[in-house]
C-alpha positions as CSV (number, residue, x, y, z in Angstrom):
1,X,52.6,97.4,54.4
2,X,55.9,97.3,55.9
3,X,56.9,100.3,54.1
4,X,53.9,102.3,55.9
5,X,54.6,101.1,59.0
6,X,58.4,101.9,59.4
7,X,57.3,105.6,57.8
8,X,54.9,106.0,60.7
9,X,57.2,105.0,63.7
10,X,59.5,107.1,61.6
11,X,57.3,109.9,61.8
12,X,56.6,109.4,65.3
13,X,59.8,108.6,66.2
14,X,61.2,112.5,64.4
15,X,58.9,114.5,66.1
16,X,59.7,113.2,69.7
17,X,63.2,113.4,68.5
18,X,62.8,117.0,67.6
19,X,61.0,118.5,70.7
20,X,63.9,116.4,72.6
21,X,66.5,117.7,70.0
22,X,65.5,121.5,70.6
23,X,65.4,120.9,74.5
24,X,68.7,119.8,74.4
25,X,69.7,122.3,72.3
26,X,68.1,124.9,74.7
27,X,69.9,123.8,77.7
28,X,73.2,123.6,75.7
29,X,72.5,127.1,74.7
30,X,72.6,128.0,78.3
31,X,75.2,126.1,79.8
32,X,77.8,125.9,76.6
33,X,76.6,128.7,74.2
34,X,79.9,129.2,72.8
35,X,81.0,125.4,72.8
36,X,78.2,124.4,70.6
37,X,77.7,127.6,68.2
38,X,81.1,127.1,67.2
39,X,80.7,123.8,66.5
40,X,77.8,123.8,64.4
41,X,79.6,127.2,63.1
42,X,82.2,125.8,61.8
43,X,80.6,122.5,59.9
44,X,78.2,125.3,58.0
45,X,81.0,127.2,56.8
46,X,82.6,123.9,55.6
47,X,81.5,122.9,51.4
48,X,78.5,120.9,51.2
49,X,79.5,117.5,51.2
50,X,78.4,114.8,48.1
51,X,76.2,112.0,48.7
52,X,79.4,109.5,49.6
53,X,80.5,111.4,52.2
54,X,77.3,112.1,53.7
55,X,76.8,108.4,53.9
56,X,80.2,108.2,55.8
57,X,79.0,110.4,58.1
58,X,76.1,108.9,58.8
59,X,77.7,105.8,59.8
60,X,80.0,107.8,61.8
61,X,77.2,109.6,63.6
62,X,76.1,105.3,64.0
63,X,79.1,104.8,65.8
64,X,80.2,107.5,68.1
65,X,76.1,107.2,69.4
66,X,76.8,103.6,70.1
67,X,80.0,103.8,71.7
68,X,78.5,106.8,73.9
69,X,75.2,104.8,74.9
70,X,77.4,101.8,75.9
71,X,79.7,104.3,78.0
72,X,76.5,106.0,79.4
73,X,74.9,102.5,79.8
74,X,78.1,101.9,81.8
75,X,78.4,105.3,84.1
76,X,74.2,104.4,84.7
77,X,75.8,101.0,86.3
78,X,78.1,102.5,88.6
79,X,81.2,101.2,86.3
80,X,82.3,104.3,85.7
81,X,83.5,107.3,87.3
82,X,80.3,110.1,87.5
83,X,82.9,112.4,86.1
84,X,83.0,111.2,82.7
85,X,78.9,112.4,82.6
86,X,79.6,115.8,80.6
87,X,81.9,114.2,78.1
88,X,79.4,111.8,77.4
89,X,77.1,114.9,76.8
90,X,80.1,116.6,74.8
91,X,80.4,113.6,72.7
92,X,76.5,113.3,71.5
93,X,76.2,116.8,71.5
94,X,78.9,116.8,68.4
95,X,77.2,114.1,67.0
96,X,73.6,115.9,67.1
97,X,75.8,119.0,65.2
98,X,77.2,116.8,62.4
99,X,73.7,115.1,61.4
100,X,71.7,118.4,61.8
101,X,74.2,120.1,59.4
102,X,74.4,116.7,57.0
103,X,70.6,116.7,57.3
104,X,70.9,120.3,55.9
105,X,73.1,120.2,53.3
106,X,72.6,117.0,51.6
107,X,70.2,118.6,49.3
108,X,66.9,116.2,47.8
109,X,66.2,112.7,48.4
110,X,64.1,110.1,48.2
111,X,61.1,109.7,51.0
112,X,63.3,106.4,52.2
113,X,66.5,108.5,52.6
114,X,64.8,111.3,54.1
115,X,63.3,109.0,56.6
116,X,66.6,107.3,57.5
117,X,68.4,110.6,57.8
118,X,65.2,111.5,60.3
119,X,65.4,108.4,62.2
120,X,69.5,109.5,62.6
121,X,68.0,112.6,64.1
122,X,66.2,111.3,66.6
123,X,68.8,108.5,67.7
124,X,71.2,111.3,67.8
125,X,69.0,113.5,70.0
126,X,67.8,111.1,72.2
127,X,71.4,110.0,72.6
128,X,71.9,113.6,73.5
129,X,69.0,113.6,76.1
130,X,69.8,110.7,77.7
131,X,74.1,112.1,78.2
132,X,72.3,115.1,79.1
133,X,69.7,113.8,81.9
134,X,73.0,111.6,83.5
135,X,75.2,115.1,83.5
136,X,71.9,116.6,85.2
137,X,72.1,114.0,87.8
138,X,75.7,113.9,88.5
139,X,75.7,118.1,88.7
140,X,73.2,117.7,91.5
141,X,74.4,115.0,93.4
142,X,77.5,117.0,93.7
143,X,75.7,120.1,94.3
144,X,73.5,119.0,97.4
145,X,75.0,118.8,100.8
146,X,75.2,115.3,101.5
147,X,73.2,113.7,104.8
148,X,76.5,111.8,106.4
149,X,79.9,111.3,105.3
150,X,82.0,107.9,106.0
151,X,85.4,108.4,107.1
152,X,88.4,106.1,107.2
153,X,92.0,106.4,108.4
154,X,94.4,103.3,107.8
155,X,98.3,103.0,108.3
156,X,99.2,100.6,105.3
157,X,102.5,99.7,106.1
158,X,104.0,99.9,102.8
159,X,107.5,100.7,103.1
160,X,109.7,99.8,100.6
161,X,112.3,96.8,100.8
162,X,110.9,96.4,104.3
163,X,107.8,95.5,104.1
164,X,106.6,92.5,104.0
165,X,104.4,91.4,100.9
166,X,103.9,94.8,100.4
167,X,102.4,95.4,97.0
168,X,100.6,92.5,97.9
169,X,98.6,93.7,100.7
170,X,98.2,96.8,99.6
171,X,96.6,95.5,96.2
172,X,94.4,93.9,98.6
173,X,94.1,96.8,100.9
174,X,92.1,98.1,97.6
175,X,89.8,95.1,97.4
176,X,89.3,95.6,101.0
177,X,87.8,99.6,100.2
178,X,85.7,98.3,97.3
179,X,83.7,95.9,99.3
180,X,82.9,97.8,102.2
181,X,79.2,98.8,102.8
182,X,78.8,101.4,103.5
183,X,81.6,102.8,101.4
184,X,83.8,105.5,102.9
185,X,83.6,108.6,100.8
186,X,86.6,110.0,102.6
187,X,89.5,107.7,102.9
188,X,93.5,109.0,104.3
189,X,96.3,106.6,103.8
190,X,99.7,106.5,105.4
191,X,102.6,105.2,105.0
192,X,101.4,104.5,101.2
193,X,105.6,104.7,100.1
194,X,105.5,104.4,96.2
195,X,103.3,105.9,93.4
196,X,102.5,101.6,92.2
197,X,101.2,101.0,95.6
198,X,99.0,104.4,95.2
199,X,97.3,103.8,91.8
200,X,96.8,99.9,92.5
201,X,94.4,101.1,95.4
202,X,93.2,104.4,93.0
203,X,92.4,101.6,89.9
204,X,90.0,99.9,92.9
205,X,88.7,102.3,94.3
206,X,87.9,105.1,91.6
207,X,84.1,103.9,90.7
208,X,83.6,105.2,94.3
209,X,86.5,107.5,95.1
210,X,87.0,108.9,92.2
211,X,89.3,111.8,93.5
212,X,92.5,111.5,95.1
213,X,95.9,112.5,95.7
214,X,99.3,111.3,96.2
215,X,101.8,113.8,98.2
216,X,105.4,114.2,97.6
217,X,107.5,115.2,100.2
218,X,110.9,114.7,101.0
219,X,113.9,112.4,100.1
220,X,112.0,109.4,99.9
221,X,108.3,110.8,100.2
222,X,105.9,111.2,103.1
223,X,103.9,108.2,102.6
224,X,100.4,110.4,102.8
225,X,97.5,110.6,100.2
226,X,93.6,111.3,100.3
227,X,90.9,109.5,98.6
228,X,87.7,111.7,98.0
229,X,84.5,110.7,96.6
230,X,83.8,115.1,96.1
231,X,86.1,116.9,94.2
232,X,89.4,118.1,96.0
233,X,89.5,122.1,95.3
234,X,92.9,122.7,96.8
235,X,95.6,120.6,98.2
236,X,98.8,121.2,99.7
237,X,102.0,119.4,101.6
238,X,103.2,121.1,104.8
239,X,106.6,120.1,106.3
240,X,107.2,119.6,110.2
241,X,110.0,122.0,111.3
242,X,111.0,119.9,114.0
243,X,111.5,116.3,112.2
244,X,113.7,113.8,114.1
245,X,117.7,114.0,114.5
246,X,119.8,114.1,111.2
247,X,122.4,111.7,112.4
248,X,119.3,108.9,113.4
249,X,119.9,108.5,109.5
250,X,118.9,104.2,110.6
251,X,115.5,105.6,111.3
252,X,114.4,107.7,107.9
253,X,112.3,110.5,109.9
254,X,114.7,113.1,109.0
255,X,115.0,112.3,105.6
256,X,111.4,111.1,104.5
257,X,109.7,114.9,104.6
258,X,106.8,114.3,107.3
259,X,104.6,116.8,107.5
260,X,100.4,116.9,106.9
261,X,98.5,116.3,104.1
262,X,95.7,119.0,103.1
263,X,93.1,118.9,101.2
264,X,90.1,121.0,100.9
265,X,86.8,119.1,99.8
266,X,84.1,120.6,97.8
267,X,80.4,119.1,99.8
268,X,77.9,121.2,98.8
269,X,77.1,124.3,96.6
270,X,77.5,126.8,99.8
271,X,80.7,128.9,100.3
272,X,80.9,127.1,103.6
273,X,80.1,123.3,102.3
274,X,83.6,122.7,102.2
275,X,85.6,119.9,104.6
276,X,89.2,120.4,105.2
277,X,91.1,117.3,105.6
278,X,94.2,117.0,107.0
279,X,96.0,113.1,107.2
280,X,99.6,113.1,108.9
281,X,102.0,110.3,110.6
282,X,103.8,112.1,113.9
283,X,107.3,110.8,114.6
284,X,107.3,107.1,116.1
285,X,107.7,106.7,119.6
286,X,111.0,104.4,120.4
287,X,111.0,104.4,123.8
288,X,108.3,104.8,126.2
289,X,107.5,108.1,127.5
290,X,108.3,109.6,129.3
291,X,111.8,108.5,128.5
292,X,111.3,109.0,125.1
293,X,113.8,111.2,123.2
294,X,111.0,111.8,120.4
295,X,108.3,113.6,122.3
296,X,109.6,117.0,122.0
297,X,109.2,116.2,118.2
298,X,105.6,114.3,118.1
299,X,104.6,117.0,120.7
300,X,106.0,120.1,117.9
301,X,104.1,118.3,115.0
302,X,101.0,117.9,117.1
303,X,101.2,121.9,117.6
304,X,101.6,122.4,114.0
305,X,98.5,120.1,113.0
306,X,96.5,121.5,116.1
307,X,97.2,125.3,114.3
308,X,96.1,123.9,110.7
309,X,92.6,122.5,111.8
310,X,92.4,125.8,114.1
311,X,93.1,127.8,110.9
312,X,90.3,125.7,109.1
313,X,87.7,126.1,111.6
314,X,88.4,129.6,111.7
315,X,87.4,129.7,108.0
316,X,83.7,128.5,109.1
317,X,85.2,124.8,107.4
318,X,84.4,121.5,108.8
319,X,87.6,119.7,110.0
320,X,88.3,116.2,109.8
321,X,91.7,115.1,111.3
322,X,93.3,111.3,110.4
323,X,96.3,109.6,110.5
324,X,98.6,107.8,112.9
325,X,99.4,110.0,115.7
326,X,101.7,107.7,117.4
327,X,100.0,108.8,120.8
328,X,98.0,107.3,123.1
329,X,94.9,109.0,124.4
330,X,94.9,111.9,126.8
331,X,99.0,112.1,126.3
332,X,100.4,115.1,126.1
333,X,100.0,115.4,122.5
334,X,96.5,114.5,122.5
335,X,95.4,117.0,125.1
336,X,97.6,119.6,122.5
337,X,95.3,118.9,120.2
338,X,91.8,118.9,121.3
339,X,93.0,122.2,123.4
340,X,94.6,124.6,120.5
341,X,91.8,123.4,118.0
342,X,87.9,122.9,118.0
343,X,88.3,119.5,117.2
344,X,87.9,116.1,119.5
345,X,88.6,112.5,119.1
346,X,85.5,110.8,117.7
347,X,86.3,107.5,119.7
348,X,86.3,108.9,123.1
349,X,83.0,111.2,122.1
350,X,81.5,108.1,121.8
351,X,83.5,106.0,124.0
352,X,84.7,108.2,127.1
353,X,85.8,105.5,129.4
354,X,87.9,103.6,126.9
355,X,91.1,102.7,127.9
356,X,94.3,105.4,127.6
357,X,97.2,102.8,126.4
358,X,97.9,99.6,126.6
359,X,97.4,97.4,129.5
360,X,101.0,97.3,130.5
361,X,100.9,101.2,130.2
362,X,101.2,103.4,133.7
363,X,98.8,105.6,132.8
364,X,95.8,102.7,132.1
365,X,97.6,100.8,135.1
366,X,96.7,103.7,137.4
367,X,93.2,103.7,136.6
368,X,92.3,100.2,138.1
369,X,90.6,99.0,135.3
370,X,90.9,94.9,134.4
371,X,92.2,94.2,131.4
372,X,90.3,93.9,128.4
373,X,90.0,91.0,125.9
374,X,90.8,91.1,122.4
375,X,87.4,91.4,121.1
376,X,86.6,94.3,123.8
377,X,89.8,96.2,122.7
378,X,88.5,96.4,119.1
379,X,84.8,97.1,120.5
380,X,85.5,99.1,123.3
381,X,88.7,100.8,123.0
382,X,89.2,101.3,119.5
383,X,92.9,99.5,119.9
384,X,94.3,99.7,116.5
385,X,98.8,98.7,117.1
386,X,100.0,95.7,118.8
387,X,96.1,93.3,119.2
388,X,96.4,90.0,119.3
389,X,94.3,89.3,116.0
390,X,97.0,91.3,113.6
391,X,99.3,88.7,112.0
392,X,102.3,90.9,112.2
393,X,102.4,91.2,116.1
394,X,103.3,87.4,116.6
395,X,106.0,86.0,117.5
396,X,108.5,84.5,114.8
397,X,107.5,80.9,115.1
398,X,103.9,81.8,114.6
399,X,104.7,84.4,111.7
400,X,106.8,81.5,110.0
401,X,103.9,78.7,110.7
402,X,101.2,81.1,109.1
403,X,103.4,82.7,106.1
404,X,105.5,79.7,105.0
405,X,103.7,76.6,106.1
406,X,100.2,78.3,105.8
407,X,99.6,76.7,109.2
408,X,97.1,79.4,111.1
409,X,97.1,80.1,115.0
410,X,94.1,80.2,116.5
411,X,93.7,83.0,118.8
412,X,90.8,83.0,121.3
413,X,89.0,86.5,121.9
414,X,87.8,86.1,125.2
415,X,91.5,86.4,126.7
416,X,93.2,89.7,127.8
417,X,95.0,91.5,125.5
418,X,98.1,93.3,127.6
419,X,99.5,95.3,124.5
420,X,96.9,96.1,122.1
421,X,96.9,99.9,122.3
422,X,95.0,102.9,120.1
423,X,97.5,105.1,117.4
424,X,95.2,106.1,114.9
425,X,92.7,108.8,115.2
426,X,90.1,110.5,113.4
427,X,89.3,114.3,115.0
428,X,86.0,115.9,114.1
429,X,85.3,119.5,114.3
430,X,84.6,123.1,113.3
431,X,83.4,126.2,114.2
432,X,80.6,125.7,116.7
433,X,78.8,128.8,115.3
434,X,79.0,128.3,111.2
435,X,77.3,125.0,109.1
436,X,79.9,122.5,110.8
437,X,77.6,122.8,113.9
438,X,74.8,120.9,112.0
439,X,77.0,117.7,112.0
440,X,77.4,115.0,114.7
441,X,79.1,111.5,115.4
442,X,77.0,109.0,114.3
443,X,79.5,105.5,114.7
444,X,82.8,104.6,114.8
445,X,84.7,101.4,115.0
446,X,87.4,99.4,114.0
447,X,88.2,97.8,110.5
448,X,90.4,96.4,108.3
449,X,91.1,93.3,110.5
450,X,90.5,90.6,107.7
451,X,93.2,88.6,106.2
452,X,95.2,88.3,102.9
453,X,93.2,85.7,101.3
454,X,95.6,84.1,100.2
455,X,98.6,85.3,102.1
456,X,96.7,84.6,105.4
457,X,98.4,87.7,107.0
458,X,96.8,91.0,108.2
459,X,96.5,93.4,105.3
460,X,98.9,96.1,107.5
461,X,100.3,95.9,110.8
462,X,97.5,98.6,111.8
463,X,93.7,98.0,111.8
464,X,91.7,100.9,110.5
465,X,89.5,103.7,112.2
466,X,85.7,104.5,110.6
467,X,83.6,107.1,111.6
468,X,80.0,108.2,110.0
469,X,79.1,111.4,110.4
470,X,75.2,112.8,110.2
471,X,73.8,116.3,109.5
472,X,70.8,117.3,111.3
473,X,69.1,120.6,112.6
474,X,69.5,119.0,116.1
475,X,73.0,117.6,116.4
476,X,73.2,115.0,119.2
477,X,77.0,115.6,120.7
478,X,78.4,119.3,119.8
479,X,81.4,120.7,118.7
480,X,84.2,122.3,121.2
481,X,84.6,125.7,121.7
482,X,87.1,127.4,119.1
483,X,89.8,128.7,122.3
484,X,90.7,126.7,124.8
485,X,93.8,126.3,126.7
486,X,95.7,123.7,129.0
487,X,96.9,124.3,132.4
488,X,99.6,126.6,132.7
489,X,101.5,123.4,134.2
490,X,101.3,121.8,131.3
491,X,103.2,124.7,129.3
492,X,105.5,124.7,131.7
493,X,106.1,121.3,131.1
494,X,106.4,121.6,127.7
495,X,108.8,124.2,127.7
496,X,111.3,122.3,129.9
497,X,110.5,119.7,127.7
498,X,111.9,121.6,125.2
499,X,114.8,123.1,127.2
500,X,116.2,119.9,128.2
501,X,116.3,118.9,124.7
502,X,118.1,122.1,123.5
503,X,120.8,121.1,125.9
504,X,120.8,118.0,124.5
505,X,121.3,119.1,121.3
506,X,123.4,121.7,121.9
507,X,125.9,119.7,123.7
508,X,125.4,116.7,120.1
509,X,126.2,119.9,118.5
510,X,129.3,120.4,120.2
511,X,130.7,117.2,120.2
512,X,129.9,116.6,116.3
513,X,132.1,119.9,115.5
514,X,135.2,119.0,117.9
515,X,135.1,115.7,116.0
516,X,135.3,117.6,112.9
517,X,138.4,120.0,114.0
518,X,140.4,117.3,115.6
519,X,139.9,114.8,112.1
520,X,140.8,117.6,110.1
521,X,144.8,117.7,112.6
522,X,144.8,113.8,112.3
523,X,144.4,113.8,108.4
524,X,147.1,117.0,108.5
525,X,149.1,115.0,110.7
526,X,148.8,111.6,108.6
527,X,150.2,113.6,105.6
528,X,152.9,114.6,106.6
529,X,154.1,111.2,108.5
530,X,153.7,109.7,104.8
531,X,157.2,111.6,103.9
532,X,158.7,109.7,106.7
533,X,157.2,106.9,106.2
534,X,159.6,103.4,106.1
535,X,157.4,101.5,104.3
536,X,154.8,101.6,101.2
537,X,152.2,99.7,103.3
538,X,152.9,101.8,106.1
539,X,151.9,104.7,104.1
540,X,149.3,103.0,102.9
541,X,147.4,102.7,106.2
542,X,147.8,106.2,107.1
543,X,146.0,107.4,103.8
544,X,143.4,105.1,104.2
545,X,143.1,106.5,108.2
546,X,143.2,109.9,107.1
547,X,140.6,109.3,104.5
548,X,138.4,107.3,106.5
549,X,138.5,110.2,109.5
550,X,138.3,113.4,107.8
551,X,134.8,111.6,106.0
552,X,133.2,111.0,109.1
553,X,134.5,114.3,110.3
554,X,133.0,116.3,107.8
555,X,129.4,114.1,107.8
556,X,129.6,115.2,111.3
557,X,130.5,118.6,110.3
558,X,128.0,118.7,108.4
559,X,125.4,117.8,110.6
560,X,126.6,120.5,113.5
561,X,127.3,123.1,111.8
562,X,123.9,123.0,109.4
563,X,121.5,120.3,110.1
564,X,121.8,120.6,113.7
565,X,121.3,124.1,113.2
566,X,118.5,124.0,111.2
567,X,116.6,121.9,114.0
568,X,117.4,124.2,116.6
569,X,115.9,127.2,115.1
570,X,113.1,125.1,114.4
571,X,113.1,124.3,118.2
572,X,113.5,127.9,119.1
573,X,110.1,128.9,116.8
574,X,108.1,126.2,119.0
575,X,109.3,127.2,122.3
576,X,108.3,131.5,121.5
577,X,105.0,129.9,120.3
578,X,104.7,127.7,123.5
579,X,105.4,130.5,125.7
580,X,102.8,132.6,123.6
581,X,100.8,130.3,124.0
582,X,101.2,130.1,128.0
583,X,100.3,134.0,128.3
584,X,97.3,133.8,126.3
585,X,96.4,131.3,129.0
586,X,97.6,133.3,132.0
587,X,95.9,136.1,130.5
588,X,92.5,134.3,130.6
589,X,92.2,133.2,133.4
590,X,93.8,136.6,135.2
591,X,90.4,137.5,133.5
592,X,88.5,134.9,135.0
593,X,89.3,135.7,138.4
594,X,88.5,139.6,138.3
C-alpha cells in the first residue's frame, strides 16, 4: 500500500518535474545556450559511470540542491545580496545536467531505483525553477525605472589617530544605515579615511546597498566612497587643481588628494536611466570669509564640480550632487554652482527662506531674522555643523562628563542656537528637456542625530542630509535651465579674488627661494669656518647649523621652485576659465539688450 502510493506521488511528482525541467531548460537555451550545452556536452562525452558512482552522484546532486534552496530560501528573505540570484540559478542548473546525464547512462534498474532517480529529477528541476523564478525577479527589478530614489550625504569624521572613537562610530554609523526606513538606496560618505572603516559600514549595509566603492586618492586618501543599491557602471576619481598651500603641511589638504568622487548608476533599462553621482569634501574654511585665505581654493573646486554635473546633464543623465561643501548657502561658491550647472540645492527648493549661516554670521545677521532654536535649525534650516544636540560641539567639561563619567547634558530645544549652521548639501538636477525632467523633490531633512549607544556621543561631528526623490509625468518643482550665468560683478570679483591671491603667492614664492639661496652661503660659509675652527665642539655646532639650515632651505626650495609652481599654473587655468566664463556672460546679455 505504501509502495503504491509513493509510486503515484512519484509519478506525479516526474511529470510536473519534467514540464518544469524542459521550461527551464528552454529559457536556459536562450539566455545561456553555450553555458549549458557545454556542460551537459561534456558529462556525455565522459564514460558511463558504474552503479557506485552513480549513487555518489546522486547524493551529490542531494547536497548542492539543498545548500542552493537554503541560499535561495535566504536571498527570498532579504539576507542576501539579489546579486547572488544567477549563481543560484548556475548552481542548480549543473545539478539538473549531472542527474539528467546519470539518469541516462546508468543503464536498467529496478521500478524502486528508477522511481528514486525520477524523484531526483524533479527535486532537481524544481530546484532549478525556483533559482530561476528569483533571477527572473531580481533581472526585472533592476530593469524597471524605479518610482523615487532615497538619497543621503553624511561627513563621518573618521580621520585617523584624530578622531575620536573612530572605528567605533563609524561601525555604528553602519547600524545607523541598516535601520533606517525608508532605506537610502543612494548613500555618499566623506571623510571615510581607512579601507576597515569602509567595509565595517559595506558588511552592514550590503543586504540593501549591495554596490559600492571606496576611492583612492592621494597621500593619505580622499576620504570619499558611494554606496549604491543599482549597479555602478563606471566610476572615476578626479583631483582638484587648486588644492590648499604645500607648506600648510599641519593641515593635510595638500597632501590628502581631494578631488570628486564619480560614479555613474545604472536605474533603468533606457540609455538615459542612468544617475551620475558625484560626492566631494571642498577645502575647509579656517577663517571667516571674507578673510579667509581658502576661498580662492573652495571657490576653484566648486567650478570644477559645477563643470562635472554640467558635463553630466549635458549627457541627458540625472545629477545628484553630495558631500560637505564647506559653504554656507547663497556664498559665493554656492551661487557658482547652481549658476554653471542645472542643478539646485534640494533644501532651499523646499525650504527657500531658511536661514544663509549661522546666527552670528553677517550675511543671516543682515536679514533681520530672530534666531532660531535648535529643533527649528534641524527642521527649518537643514543646520548640519556646529547644533547644539551634536556631542562633539560642547565644551570640554561637558565632553569629559558625557564620555568619561557617562554623565549626559541635557540640552533644551526650544532655545536659540547662535552657531548651528548648514555644510552639507545634496544638488538635484539634469537636463530639463531629457527623462531627468520627470523627477521632483519629494522631502528632505536631517538625520543621523542619534547617539552611540553605548558611547553616548554623536555618531560624527556632522548630522546627515536625506532627500527622496519621485518620478511622475507631472513633476511638482522643475529643474533649472542648463546655461545660466552670474552677474558680471561677480566675475569680477572672482578674478581679483584670484589676483590677489597670485600676489600672494608669488611674493611666498619669492621669499621661500631667497631662503633657499642664502642657506645654501651659510652652509658654504659654515664649512669652511670648521678649518678654523678652535675647538671640536665649536665645529660641532656649525655642522649641526649648516645641516639644520640647508634642510629647511631646500624643503623650502622645494616648495617654490615646484610645488608652488604647480599651484600657480593651476591658478592660471581657473582665472582663463573665469574670464571665459565672464564673456559668455557679457556676450548674453549684449544679446539681451539688442
Amino acid at each position: 500500500m505504501v509502495c503504491n502510493v509513493y509510486r503515484r506521488v512519484a509519478s506525479l511528482l516526474f511529470d510536473l518535474g519534467r514540464v518544469e525541467f524542459v521550461n527551464c531548460c528552454r529559457e536556459l537555451f536562450l539566455h545561456h545556450p553555450t553555458r549549458l550545452r557545454r556542460r551537459i556536452h561534456f558529462l556525455r562525452l565522459s564514460r558511463a559511470p558504474c552503479r557506485a558512482c552513480c549513487r555518489s552522484l546522486r547524493m551529490i546532486v542531494v547536497s548542492l540542491n539543498s545548500v542552493v534552496f537554503a541560499l535561495a530560501i535566504a536571498l527570498g528573505l532579504g539576507r542576501l545580496p539579489s546579486g547572488l540570484a544567477p549563481g543560484l540559478r548556475c548552481s542548480s542548473c549543473t545539478a539538473v545536467a549531472v542527474c539528467y546525464v546519470v539518469n541516462s547512462k546508468e543503464g536498467d534498474a529496478t521500478d524502486s531505483t528508477r522511481l528514486n532517480r525520477n524523484l531526483l529529477l524533479t527535486i532537481s528541476a524544481l530546484s532549478l525553477r525556483f533559482c530561476t523564478t528569483l533571477n527572473m525577479e531580481s533581472t526585472r527589478q533592476t530593469s524597471e525605472l524605479p518610482s523615487s530614489i532615497r538619497v543621503l550625504t553624511l561627513n563621518c569624521w573618521g580621520l585617523k589617530f584624530i578622531s575620536k572613537y573612530r572605528h567605533e562610530r563609524l561601525v555604528e554609523i553602519g547600524n545607523h544605515l541598516a535601520k533606517l526606513s525608508p532605506a537610502p538606496e543612494i548613500v555618499g560618505l566623506q571623510e571615510c579615511w581607512t579601507q576597515k572603516d569602509y567595509l565595517a559600514i559595506r558588511e552592514r549595509t550590503k543586504h540593501f546597498l549591495p554596490y559600492g566603492k571606496f576611492y583612492w586618492s592621494g597621500i593619505f586618501g580622499g576620504g570619499l566612497a558611494i554606496l549604491s543599491k543599482w549597479p555602478i557602471e563606471e566610476s572615476t576619481m578626479v583631483r582638484y587643481p587648486l588644492n590648499g598651500r604645500p607648506a600648510a603641511f599641519f593641515r593635510g589638504d595638500w597632501y590628502v588628494g581631494k578631488g570628486v568622487a564619480c560614479a555613474r548608476i545604472r536605474l533603468g533599462p533606457a540609455k538615459k536611466d542612468v544617475v551620475e553621482v558625484f560626492t566631494t569634501h571642498l577645502h575647509a574654511p579656517y577663517e571667516a570669509e571674507p578673510n579667509d585665505s581658502y576661498i580662492c581654493h573652495r571657490t576653484a573646486q566648486a567650478w570644477e564640480i559645477a563643470k562635472l554635473m554640467r558635463g553630466a546633464a549635458e549627457r541627458g543623465h540625472l545629477v545628484l550632487g553630495l558631500g560637505d561643501f564647506n559653504m554656507i548657502p547663497l556664498s559665493l561658491a554656492h551661487r557658482l554652482i547652481e549658476a554653471h550647472s542645472p542643478v539646485k540645492d534640494v533644501w532651499r527648493v523646499l525650504h527657500p527662506d531658511s536661514a544663509i549661516g549661522a546666527a552670528i554670521n553677517e550675511a543671516e545677521k543682515a536679514r533681520g531674522r530672530p534666531v532660531p532654536s535648535s529643533d527649528e535649525c534641524l527642521k527649518e534650516h537643514g543646520t548640519t555643523c556646529d547644533h547644539r544636540y551634536n556631542t562633539w560641539r560642547w565644551n570640554k567639561g561637558d565632553k569629559k562628563k558625557l564620555l568619561k563619567k557617562k554623565e549626559d547634558t541635557y540640552i533644551d530645544g526650544s532655545e536659540p542656537d547662535h552657531r548651528a549652521k548648514r555644510l552639507d548639501y545634496i544638488f538635484f538636477g539634469g537636463d530639463a528637456e531629457g527623462p531627468a525632467s520627470q523627477w521632483s523633490i519629494d522631502s528632505v531633512n536631517v538625520g543621523a542625530t542619534e547617539r552611540h549607544p553605548t558611547l553616548l556621543c554623536s555618531l560624527s561631528d556632522h548630522f546627515s542630509v536625506e532627500t527622496t526623490l519621485t518620478r511622475s509625468n507631472h513633476p511638482t518643482n522643475t529643474l533649472p535651465q542648463s546655461t545660466t550665468f552670474l552677474p558680471i560683478e561677480t566675475y569680477d570679483q572672482i578674478l581679483a579674488m584670484v589676483h590677489k591671491y597670485d600676489a600672494r603667492e608669488r611674493k611666498q614664492r619669492r621669499y621661500r627661494l631667497y631662503h633657499f639661496g642664502l642657506e645654501i652661503v651659510i652652509a658654504i660659509g659654515c664649512f669652511i669656518a670648521v678649518w678654523w675652527s678652535p675647538r671640536n665642539f665649536v665645529a660641532f655646532l656649525l655642522m649641526l647649523l649648516s645641516t639644520l639650515g640647508l634642510s629647511a632651505g631646500v624643503i623650502d626650495g622645494l616648495m617654490g621652485g615646484l610645488f608652488v609652481g604647480s599651484e600657480l599654473r593651476a591658478l592660471r587655468e581657473f582665472e582663463w576659465e573665469i574670464t571665459n566664463a565672464r564673456n559668455m556672460a557679457l556676450a548674453a546679455q549684449e544679446a539681451l539688450l539688442k
